[in-house]
C-alpha positions as CSV (number, residue, x, y, z in Angstrom):
1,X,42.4,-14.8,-18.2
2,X,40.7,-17.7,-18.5
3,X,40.6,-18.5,-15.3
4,X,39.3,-15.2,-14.2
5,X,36.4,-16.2,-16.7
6,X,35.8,-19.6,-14.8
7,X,36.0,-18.1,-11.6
8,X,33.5,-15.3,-12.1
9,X,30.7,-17.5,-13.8
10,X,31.2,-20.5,-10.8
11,X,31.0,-17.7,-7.9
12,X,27.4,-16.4,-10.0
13,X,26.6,-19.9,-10.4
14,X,27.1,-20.7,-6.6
15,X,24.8,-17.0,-5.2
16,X,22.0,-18.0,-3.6
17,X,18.4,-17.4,-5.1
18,X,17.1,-13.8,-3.5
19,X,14.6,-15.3,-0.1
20,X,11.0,-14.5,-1.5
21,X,8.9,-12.3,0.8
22,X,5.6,-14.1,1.4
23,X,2.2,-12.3,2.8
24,X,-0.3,-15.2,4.4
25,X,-3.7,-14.0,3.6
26,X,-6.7,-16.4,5.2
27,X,-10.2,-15.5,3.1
28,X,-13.5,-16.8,3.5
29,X,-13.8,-19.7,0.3
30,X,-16.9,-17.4,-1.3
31,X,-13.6,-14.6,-2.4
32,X,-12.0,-17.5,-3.8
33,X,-11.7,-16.4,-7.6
34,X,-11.0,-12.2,-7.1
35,X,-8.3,-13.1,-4.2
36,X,-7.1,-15.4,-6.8
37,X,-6.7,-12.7,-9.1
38,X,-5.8,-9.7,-7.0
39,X,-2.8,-12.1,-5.6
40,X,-1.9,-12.9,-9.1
41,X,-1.9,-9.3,-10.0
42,X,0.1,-7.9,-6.6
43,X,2.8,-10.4,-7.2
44,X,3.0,-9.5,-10.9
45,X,4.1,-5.8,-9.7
46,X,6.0,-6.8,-6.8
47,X,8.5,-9.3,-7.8
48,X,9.5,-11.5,-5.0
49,X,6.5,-11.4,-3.1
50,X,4.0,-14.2,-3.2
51,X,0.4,-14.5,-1.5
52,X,0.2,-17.5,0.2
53,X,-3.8,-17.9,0.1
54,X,-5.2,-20.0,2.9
55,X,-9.3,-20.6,2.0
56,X,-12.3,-21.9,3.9
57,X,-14.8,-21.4,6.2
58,X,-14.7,-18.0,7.8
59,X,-14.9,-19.0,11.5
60,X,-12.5,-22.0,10.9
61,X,-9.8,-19.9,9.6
62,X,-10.2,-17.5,12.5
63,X,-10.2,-20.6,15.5
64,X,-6.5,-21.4,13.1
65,X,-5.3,-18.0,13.8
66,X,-6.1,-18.2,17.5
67,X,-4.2,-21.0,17.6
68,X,-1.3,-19.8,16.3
69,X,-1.5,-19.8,12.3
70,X,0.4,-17.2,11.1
71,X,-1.5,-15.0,8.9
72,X,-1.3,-11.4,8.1
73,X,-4.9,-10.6,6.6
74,X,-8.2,-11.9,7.0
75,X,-10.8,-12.0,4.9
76,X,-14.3,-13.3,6.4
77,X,-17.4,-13.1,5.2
78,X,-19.0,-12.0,8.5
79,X,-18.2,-9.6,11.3
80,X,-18.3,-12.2,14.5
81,X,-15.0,-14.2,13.3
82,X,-12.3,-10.8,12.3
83,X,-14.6,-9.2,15.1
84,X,-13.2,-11.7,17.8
85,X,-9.7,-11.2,16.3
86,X,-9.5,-7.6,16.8
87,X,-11.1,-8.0,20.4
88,X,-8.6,-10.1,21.6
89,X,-5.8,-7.9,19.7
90,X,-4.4,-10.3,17.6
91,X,-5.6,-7.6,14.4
92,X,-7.3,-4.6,13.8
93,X,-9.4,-3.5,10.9
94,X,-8.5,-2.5,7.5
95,X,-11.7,-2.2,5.7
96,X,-15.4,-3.6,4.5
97,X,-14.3,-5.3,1.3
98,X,-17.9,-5.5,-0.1
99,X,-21.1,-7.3,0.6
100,X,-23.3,-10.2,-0.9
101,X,-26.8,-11.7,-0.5
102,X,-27.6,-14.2,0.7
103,X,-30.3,-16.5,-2.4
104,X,-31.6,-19.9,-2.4
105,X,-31.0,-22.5,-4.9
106,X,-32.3,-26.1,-5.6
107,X,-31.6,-28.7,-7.7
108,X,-32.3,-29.0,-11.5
109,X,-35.8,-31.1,-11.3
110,X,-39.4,-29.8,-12.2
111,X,-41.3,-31.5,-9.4
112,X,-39.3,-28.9,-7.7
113,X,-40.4,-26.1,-9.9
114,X,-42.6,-24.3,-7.4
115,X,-40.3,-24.7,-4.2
116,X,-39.9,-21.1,-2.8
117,X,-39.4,-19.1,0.6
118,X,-42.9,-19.1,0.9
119,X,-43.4,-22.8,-0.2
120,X,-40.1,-24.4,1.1
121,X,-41.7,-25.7,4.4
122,X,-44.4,-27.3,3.0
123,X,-43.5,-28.9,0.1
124,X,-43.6,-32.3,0.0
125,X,-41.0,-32.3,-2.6
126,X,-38.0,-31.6,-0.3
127,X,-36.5,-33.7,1.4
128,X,-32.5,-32.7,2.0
129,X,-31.9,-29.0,2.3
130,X,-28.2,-27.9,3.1
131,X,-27.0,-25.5,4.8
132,X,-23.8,-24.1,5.8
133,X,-22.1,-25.7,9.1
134,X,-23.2,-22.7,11.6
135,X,-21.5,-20.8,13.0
136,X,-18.3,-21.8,11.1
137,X,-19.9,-21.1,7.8
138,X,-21.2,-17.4,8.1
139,X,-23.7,-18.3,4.7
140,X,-25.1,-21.0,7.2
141,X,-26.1,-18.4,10.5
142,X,-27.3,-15.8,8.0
143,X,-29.4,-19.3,6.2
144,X,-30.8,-20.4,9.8
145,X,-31.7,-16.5,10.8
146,X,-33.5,-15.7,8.1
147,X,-35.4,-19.1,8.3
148,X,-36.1,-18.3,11.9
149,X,-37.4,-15.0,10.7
150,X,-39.4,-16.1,8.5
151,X,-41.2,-18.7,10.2
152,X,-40.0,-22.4,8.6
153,X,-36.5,-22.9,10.1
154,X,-38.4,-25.9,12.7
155,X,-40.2,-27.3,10.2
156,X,-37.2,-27.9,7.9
157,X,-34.4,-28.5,10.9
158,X,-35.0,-32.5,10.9
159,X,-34.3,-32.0,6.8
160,X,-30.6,-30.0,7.2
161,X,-27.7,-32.0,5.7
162,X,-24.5,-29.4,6.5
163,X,-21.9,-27.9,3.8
164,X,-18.1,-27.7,5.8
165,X,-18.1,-24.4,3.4
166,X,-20.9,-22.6,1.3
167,X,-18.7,-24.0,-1.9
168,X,-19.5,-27.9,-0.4
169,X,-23.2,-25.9,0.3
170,X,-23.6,-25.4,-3.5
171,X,-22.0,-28.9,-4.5
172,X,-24.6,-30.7,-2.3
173,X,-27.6,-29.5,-4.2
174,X,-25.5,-29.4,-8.0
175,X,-25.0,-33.4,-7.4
176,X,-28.3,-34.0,-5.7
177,X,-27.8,-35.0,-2.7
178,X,-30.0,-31.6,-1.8
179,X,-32.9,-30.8,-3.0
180,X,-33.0,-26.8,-2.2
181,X,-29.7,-25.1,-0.4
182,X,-28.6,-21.7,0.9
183,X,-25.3,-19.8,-1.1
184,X,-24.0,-16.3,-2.2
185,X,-25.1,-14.9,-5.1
186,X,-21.3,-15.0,-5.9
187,X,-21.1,-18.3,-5.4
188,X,-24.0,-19.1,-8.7
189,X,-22.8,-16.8,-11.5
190,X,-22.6,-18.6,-14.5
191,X,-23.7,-22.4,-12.8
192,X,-26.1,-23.8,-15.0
193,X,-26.3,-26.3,-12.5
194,X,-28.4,-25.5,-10.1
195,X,-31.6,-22.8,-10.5
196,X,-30.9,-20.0,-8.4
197,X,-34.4,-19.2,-6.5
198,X,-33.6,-15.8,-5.4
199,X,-33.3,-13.7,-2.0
200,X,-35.2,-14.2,0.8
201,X,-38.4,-11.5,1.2
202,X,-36.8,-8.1,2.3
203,X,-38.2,-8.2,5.9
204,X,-35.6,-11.1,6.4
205,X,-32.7,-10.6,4.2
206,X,-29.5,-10.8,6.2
207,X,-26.8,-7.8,6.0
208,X,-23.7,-9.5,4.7
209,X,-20.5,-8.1,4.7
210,X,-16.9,-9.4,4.2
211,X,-14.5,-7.3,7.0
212,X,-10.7,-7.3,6.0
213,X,-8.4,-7.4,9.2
214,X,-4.9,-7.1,9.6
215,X,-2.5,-9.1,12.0
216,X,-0.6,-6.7,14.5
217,X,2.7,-7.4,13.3
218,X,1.7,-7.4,9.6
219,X,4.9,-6.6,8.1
220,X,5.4,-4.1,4.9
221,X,4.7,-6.2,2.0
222,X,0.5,-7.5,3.7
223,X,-0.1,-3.5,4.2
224,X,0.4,-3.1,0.9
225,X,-1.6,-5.8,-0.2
226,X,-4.5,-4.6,2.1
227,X,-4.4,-1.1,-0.1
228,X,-4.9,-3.0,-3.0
229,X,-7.5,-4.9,-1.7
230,X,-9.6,-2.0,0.3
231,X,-8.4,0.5,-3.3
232,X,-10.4,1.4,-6.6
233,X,-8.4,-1.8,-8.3
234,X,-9.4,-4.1,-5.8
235,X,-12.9,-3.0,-5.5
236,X,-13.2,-3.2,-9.1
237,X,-12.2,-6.9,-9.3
238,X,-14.1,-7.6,-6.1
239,X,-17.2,-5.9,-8.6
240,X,-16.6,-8.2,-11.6
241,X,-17.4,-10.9,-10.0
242,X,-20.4,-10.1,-8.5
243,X,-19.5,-8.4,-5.1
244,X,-22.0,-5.3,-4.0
245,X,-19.7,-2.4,-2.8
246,X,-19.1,-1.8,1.0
């Protein structure tokens, strides 16, 4: 008998842990915190799945998936890199997560106190504004547009330092070495860091929207992910944190 004992408790030692199912979800840096905790949340009901979470810039993460990154969902923060995706059918379209705007933001200084949209060109006080590396940071092609539409982006090109990612966008002005930058209004709730300027004049304000996409071969586990995501839970963490609805 007490062999029998030692036998069964060595054969359960020696059983293999059960392989964990992993979805590879690529998301544009600015959804950092909700993917955080909608990934937290689906693997806390699905025991055995994890969300491998790949961030960045939008356009960089879709050149990774053409070149062979295997990824399951993406999450960009414009429609030009998911929209090259689904043209060349690597993915097709799950759903408009949410939109943002697009606000300006400068560093923490009062001889910039009146830099503006309207004053930004002229001000003597600016001398670094950053942008977002365009077109692989989506925040940085919606910056330069609306700059061109307004009227200043010439004036101000010979001042541009570039941001790898809007997050390195918002770090450049919070240490100073920008003067005014060019973020989501995501990306500034709660910084006391920076002031937050506000949106560009409504006859320029860019359309920004976050398109979820799903590989071709996404297997069970990212499809359901994606429901969560493009569902009431997911839109209402997507909310919290600041996200306008689709």
């Amino acid at each position: 008998m007490r062999w029998a004992i030692v036998i069964a408790v060595a054969s359960h030692a020696c059983k293999s842990p059960a392989p964990q199912r992993e979805v590879h979800v690529s998301a544009a840096i600015s959804l950092k915190e909700p993917m955080e905790e909608l990934a937290r949340s689906y693997e806390a009901a699905h025991p055995g799945t994890h969300i491998v979470l790949a961030l960045g810039a939008s356009g960089d993460l879709a050149t990774q998936i053409e070149r062979g990154a295997e990824v399951d969902l993406f999450a960009s923060a414009a429609d030009a890199p998911a929209g090259r995706l689904v043209e060349a059918g690597r993915a097709s379209p799950s759903c408009v997560l949410a939109r943002n705007s697009l606000v300006m933001i400068r560093r923490k200084d009062p001889a910039l106190a009146l830099v503006d949209w309207s004053t930004i060109a002229t001000s003597t006080a600016v001398e670094h504004v950053a942008l977002g590396l365009s077109p692989s940071v989506p925040a940085g092609t919606y910056a330069e547009s609306t700059l061109e539409k307004l009227g200043v982006y010439r004036t101000i090109a010979p001042k541009v330092v570039r941001g790898a990612n809007v997050r390195q966008v918002l770090d450049l002005v919070a240490k100073g070495e920008a003067d005014v930058g060019f973020v989501y209004a995501t990306d500034v709730r709660g910084r006391t860091d920076v002031t937050v300027v506000g949106e560009p004049p409504l006859s320029a304000r860019p359309t920004i929207a976050y398109p979820l996409v799903q590989a071709s071969n996404a297997n069970a586990d990212a499809q359901s992910f994606a429901k969560l995501l493009c569902g009431a839970d997911g839109q209402a963490v997507l909310a919290r944190y600041g996200f306008l609805p689709p």
